[in-house]
PAMAR-548051 format. One line per field, with one value per residue (C-alpha): residue in one letter; x, y, z. Coordinates in steps of 0.1 Angstrom, whole numbers. Example, Ala and Ser with C-alpha at 12.3 -4.5 7.8 and 13.67 -1.06 7.14 Angstrom:
REM residues 2
rest: (A S)
X: (123 137)
Y: (-45 -11)
Z: (78 71)
END
This chain:
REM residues 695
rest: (X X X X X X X X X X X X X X X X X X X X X X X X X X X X X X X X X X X X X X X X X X X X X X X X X X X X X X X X X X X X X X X X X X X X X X X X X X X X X X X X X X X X X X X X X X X X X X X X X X X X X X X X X X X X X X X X X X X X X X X X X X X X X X X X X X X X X X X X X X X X X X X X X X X X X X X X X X X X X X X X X X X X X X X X X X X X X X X X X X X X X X X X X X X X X X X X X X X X X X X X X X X X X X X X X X X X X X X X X X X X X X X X X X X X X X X X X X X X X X X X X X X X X X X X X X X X X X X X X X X X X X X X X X X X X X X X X X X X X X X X X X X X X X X X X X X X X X X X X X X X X X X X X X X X X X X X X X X X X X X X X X X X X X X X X X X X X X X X X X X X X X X X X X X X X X X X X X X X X X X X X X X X X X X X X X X X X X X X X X X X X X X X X X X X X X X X X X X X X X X X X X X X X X X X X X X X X X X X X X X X X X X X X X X X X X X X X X X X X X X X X X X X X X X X X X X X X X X X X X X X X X X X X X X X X X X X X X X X X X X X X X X X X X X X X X X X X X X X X X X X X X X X X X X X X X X X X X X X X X X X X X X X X X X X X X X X X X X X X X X X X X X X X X X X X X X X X X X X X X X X X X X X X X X X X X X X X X X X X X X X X X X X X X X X X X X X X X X X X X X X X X X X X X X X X X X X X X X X X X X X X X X X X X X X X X X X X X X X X X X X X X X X X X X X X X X X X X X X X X X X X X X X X X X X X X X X X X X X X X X X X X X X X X X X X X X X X X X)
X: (0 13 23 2 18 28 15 46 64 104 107 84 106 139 127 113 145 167 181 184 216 249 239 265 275 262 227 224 233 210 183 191 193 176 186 192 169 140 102 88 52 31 21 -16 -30 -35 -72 -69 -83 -56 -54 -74 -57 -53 -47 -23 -7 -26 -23 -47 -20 -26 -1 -6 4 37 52 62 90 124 133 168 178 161 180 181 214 235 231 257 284 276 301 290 307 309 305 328 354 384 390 359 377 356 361 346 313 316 282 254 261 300 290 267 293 320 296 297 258 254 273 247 218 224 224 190 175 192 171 144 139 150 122 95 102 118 96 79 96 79 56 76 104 90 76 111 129 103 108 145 141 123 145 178 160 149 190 198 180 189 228 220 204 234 256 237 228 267 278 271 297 321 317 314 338 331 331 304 284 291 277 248 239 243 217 193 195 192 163 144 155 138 111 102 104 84 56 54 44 7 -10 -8 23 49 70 45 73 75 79 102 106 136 147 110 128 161 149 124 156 174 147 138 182 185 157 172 206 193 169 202 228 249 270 281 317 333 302 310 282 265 248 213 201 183 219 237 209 208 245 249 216 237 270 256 239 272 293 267 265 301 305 278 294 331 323 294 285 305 291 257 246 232 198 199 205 220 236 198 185 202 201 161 163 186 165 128 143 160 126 107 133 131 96 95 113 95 69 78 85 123 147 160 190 180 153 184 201 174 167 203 209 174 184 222 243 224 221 255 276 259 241 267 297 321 322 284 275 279 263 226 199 197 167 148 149 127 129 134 105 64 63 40 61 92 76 67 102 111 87 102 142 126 114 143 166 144 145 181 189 166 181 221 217 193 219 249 230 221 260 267 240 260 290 275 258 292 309 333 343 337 371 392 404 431 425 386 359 339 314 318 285 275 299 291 252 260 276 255 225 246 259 223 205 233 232 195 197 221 202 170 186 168 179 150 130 157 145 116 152 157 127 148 169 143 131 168 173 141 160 195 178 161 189 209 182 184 220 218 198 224 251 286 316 318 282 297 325 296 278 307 315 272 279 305 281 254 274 282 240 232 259 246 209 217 246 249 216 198 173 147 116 114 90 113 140 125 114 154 161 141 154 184 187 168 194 221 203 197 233 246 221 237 267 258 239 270 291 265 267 303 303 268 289 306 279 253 275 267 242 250 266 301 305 297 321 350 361 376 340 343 376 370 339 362 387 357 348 380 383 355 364 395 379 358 388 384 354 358 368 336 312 336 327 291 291 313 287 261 276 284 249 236 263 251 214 223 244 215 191 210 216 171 166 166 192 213 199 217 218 234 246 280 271 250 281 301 275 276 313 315 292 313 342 326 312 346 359 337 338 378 373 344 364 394 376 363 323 310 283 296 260 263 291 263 242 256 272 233 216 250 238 196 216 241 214 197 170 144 133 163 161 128 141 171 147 127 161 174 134 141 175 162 121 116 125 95 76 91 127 125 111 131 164 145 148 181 178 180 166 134 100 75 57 87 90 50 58 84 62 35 60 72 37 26 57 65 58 64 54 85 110 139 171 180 184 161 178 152 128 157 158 127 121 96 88 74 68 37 32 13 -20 -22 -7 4 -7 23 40 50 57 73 91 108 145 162 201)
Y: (0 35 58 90 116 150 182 203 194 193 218 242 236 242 274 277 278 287 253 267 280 256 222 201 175 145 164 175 141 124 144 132 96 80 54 19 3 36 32 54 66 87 120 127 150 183 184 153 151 146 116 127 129 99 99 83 81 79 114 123 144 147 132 144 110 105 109 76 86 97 132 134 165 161 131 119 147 131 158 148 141 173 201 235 270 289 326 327 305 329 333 314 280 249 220 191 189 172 158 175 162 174 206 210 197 228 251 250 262 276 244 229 248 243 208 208 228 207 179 193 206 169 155 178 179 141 117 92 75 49 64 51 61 99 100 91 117 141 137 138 170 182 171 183 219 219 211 238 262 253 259 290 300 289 307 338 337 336 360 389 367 366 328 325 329 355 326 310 341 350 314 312 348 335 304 326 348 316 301 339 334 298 309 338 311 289 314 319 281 268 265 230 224 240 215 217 236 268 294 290 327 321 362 367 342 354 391 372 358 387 403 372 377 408 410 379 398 431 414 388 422 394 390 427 433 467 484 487 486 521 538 518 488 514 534 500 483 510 515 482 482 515 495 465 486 502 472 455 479 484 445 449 477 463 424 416 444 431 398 409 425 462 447 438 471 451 476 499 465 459 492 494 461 475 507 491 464 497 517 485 482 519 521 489 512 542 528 525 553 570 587 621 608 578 601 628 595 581 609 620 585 588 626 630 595 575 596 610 585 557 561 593 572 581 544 544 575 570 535 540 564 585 598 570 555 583 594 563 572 588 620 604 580 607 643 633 626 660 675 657 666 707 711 695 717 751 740 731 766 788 773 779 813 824 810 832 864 852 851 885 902 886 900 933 937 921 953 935 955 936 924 941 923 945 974 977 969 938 916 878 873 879 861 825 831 836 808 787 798 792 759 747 757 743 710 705 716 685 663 669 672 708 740 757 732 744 780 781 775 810 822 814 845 871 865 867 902 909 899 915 948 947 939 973 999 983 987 1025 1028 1024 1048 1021 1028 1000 1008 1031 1002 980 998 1003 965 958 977 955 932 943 948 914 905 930 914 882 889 909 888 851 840 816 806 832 845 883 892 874 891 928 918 910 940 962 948 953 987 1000 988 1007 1036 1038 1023 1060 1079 1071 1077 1115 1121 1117 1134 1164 1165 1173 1200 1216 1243 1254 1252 1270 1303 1295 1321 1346 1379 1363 1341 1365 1392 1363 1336 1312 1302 1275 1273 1255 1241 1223 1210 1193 1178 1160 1152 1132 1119 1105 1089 1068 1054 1022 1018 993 1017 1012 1020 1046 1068 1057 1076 1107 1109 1105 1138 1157 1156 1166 1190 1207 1206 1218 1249 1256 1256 1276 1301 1305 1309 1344 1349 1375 1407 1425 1460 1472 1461 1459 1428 1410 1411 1400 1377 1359 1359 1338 1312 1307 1304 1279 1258 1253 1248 1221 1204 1201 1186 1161 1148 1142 1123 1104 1115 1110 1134 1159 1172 1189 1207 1230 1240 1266 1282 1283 1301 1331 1332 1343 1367 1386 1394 1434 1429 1414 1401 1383 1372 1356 1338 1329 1314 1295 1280 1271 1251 1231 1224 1210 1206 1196 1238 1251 1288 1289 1280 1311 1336 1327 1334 1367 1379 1382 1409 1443 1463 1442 1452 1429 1435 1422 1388 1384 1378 1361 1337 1336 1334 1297 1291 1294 1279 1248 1217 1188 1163 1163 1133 1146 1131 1156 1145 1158 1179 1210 1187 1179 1213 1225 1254 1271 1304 1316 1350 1354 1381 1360 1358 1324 1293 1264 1232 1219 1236 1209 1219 1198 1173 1151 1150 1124 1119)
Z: (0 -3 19 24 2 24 12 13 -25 -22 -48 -32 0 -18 -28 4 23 -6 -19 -56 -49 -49 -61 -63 -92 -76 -70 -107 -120 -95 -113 -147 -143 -117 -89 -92 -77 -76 -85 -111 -113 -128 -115 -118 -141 -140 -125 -110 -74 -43 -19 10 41 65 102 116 151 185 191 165 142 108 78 44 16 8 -27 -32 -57 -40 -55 -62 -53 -21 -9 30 41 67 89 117 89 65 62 74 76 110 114 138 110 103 65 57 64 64 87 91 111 146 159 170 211 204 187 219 244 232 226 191 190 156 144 163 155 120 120 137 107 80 98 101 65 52 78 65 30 22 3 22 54 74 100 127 117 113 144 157 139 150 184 185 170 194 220 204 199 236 244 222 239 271 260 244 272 295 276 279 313 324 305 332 357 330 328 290 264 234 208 227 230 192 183 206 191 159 167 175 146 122 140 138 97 98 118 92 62 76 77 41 40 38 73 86 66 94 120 154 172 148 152 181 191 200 202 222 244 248 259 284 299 296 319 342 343 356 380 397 399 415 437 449 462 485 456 449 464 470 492 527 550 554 589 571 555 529 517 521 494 472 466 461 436 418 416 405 375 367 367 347 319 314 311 284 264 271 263 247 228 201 202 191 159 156 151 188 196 232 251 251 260 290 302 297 317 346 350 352 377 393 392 409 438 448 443 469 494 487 504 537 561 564 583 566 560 543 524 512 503 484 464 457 439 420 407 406 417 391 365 368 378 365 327 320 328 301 294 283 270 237 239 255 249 277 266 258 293 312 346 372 392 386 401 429 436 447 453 491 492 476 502 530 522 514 545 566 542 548 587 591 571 591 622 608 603 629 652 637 640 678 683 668 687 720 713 706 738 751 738 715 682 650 634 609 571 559 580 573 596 588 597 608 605 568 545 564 561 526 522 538 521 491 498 506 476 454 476 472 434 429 449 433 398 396 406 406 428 459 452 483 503 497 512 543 537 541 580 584 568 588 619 610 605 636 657 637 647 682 682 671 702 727 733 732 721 700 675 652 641 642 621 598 595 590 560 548 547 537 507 503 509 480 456 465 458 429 412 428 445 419 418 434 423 411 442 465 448 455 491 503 480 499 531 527 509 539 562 538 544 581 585 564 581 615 604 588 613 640 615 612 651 653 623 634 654 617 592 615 607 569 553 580 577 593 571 542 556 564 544 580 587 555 558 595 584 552 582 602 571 560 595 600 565 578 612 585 563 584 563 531 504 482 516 523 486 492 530 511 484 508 533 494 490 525 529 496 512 543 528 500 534 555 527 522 562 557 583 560 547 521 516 489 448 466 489 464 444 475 480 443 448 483 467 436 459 483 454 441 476 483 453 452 488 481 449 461 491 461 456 424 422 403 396 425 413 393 429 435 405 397 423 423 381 400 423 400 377 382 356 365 328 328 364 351 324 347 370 344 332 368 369 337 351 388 384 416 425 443 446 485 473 444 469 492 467 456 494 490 460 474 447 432 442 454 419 404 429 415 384 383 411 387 356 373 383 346 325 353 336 362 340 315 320 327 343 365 403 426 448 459 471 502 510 534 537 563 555 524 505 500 469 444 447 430 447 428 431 427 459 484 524 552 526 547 552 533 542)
END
């Protein structure tokens, strides 16, 4: 009887699988004459019906008939004997084929691997065998593919422990990539026509393993040498986890990188692996409660140790896709965390700092003067704040890989400047010997908080920025106040002769009042040299105020052409006088230089048309100028009427245009003065009484 004839044809299968190529000269003679000993028969016709299938075998399977004619260029291939070409074969050499057990035994695995196919294509595609025999075949396959695996598998597994030799990893790779090729041809045939065990899958298999691989290592840590125990389980678990990562990777890149193909794309593989299995573990410990330092510690390896040390080792960089992994925790998962290490931060900062102005307040009311760097008065206090402020902002941007999630730190910095300026105006209250050096040295460093705010201090918001601004800059200004205001104490005696009929008729009165000046200069040279120009620009400009105010109380009454003259002549002189002191003391404002020299142009003029435009010029020139400051200038003019005052009073009134922009610096608006001539009989709205005082 014959033999049930399988459906899949042997030339449909060389075709199949790409047997056109190479035949040999026994093959192509074997087609042309045929076998001693071989049956011929007739194929049936075209339209002829097929043998319908018959089952065989107690499992149910079905057999398709077998040809009964043995095709000659499919004849039974000795597969353990056959002679195959390795890709790990230098020079292409061929050498003869060991069998499949040897091959398996010295890891020989493509060798191996493609003996199995060359077996398996004869067993599916061969003419007719008996059904035992078949049945044989096909479960030796089955088991020599299962012990193929299982090698291929080995070899893989061990690589990570250095326990497998690069040929062995190159030919289990190359196993793999020739059973993915067998599994793709076998899908272009029929359906029911394929060996039961394709497609094997086996690159689904290998990154399963790959996986299952590394999951087992991070979870087993006993293993991992070169970690010393830490202060906690936690830090001692999760350096070992970050070591393991590294050491892992760089095996990858270094030693079996170049076992696998691009296709692979390995090293990204193992590092999507590593971080998942990473992410799991720290999300494990996330969940239970933690110690500060275990929390700082956690988070520092999620945002800098990891990212930094580990993926952006110079080793790896160019080899995995930083990108591509993601962060290696949800936002859920770590802000509580990141709330937990802010506020500890913001607490252990407030309590730093807080501390160091407690100590300088103690040696204050201890009576100790503030020390000296390089001659100049300084503060202790201030430049340690700032770096602690500093230190901790940049310590918590590192550790939670942002910068600008550390700026509520800052916010620390402002009930300090709160405190610090509190503890000044306190200080200013008591009559020591050792405030005005204090004072001196807070200015030092107040300085220093400016340039910080200003300059260094990232990040901060823009209101928080203005708030400490504003702090600050107010404790500048009380700081120079105190200071003018004892220097105005000790050279009231001289400058109250200013504006008086002494001082016009004798020149010593601002010569004295010029010595107290430089000598109270000098007394402040302990200063730092940039707060030292600040406080001389500061007493330039009150010392102007003071002279143009003494000058409008009315005090000196001239009486003739002669002393207006003598008049326009003193303040030319002292204009000059003061300016050659202020600048050589190193003020700046040479505005002020123009004060003076512009009221003695009002006063040497006799026409009172050109006094008017004189006085319109000196309004464009200072607008803050006032109706009380002209009349009081006018009161010095001996011969113009009260007519005359009027209209030049209502000539300002009518032409003053406050609304301008103008540069100038206000400078009138500091000068008060009480009485006024009343001769208009319009008031402007613009005339302003009582301004305060401003140093």
């Amino acid at each position: 009887m014959m033999h049930a004839t399988r459906k899949t044809h042997p030339e449909k299968l060389n075709i199949l699988f790409g047997k056109t190529r190479g035949k040999t000269d026994r093959e192509r003679e074997s087609e042309e004459s045929p076998q001693p000993g071989q049956n011929e028969v007739t194929m049936k016709e075209d339209g002829a019906e097929a043998p319908h299938e018959k089952k065989i075998g107690g499992d149910g399977r079905n057999f398709f008939p077998r040809l009964t004619v043995k095709f000659s260029f499919m004849q039974k291939r000795k597969s353990d004997t056959s002679v195959r070409r390795s890709p790990s074969s230098e020079g292409g050499t061929q050498t003869a084929a060991l069998p499949f057990e040897e091959n398996l035994a010295q890891l020989r695995l493509w060798e191996a691997g493609q003996q199995l196919i060359a077996r398996e294509e004869q067993l599916f595609g061969s003419p007719g065998e008996k059904e035992a025999e078949w049945e044989t075949e096909e479960a030796a396959l089955r088991k020599h593919y299962k012990a193929l695996l299982l090698k291929v598998q080995e070899v893989v597994r061990d690589t990570l422990d250095c326990k497998t030799k690069e040929s062995s990893l190159k030919s289990a790779v190359s196993a793999i990539m020739e059973e993915e090729k067998q599994d793709q041809q076998w899908r272009k045939a029929m359906e029911g026509q394929v060996p039961p065990w394709r497609p094997q899958g086996w690159r689904q298999t290998h990154d399963r393993m790959l996986e299952e691989l590394v999951t087992l290592r991070i979870n087993r840590l006993d293993k991992v040498q070169g970690v010393e125990n830490l202060s906690s389980s936690l830090k001692t678990d999760i350096c070992k986890m970050g070591k393991l990562v590294k050491d892992d990777l760089l095996r990858v890149v270094q030693n079996v990188k170049d076992c696998y193909p691009e296709e692979f794309d390995i090293c990204n593989l193992y590092a999507r692996l590593y971080h998942q299995a990473f992410s799991e573990r720290l999300q494990d410990l996330a969940t239970s409660p933690m110690e500060i330092e275990d929390c700082t510690y956690f988070i520092s390896w999620v945002y800098d140790h990891y990212p930094n040390n580990v993926l952006r080792h110079k080793s790896l960089q160019t080899s995995i896709d930083l990108q591509a992994l993601g962060p290696l925790l949800p936002e859920d998962v770590v802000q509580p965390l990141e709330q937990q290490y802010l506020s500890h931060a913001e607490s252990q900062l407030g309590t730093w700092i807080s501390k160091a102005l407690t100590d300088e307040n103690a040696a204050w009311k201890k009576g100790d003067l503030p020390k000296k760097e390089d001659g100049y008065y300084t503060t202790a206090m201030t430049f340690p704040v700032i770096k602690l402020v500093d230190d901790c902002v940049k310590e918590a941007g590192t550790i939670l890989g942002d910068i600008m999630k550390a700026q509520r730190i800052v916010c620390q910095l402002g009930p300090f400047l709160q405190s610090y300026r509190e503890s000044l105006k306190n200080q200013m209250k008591v009559k020591q010997i050792n405030v005005k050096p204090i004072i001196k040295g807070s200015l030092s460093g107040i300085c220093q908080l400016r340039d910080y705010i200003v300059v260094s201090m990232d990040p901060q918001p823009e209101d928080v920025r203005v708030r400490h601004l504003d702090i600050v800059n107010d404790m500048e200004k009380q700081c120079y106040k105190y200071l003018i205001n004892s220097i105005q104490s000790d050279i009231k005696p001289h400058y109250n002769q200013l504006g008086t009929a002494s001082w016009l008729s004798d020149g010593s009165v601002m010569t004295e009042l010029l010595m107290k000046i430089r000598e109270n200069v000098e007394a402040h040279k302990d200063m730092r040299p940039s707060c030292l120009q600040a406080l001389v620009a500061h007493l330039h400009l009150q010392m102007m105020v003071e002279y143009v105010r003494k000058l409008m109380k009315r005090k000196l009454r001239l009486k003739s052409r002669e002393e207006e003259d003598r008049l326009v002549e003193r303040l030319c002189e002292d204009s000059h006088a003061l300016n050659d002191l202020f600048s050589q003391e190193g003020s700046k404002e040479e505005w002020l230089s123009s004060v003076l020299p512009g009221i003695a142009e009002v006063l040497k003029l006799q026409d009172p048309e050109a006094i008017k435009l004189e006085v319109l010029s000196l309004a464009q020139k200072y607008p803050d100028i006032r109706e009380e400051h002209v009349c009081a200038l006018l009161y010095l003019k001996v011969h113009l009427s009260k007519d005359n005052i009027a209209s030049i009073q209502k000539s300002l009134v009518e032409n003053h245009i406050p609304s301008v922009p103008t540069t100038s610096q206000p400078f009138y608006s500091m000068v008060q003065v009480k009485w006024i001539f009343k001769v208009a009989p319009l008031r402007s709205q613009l005339t302003a009484t009582g301004l305060p005082k401003i140093p």
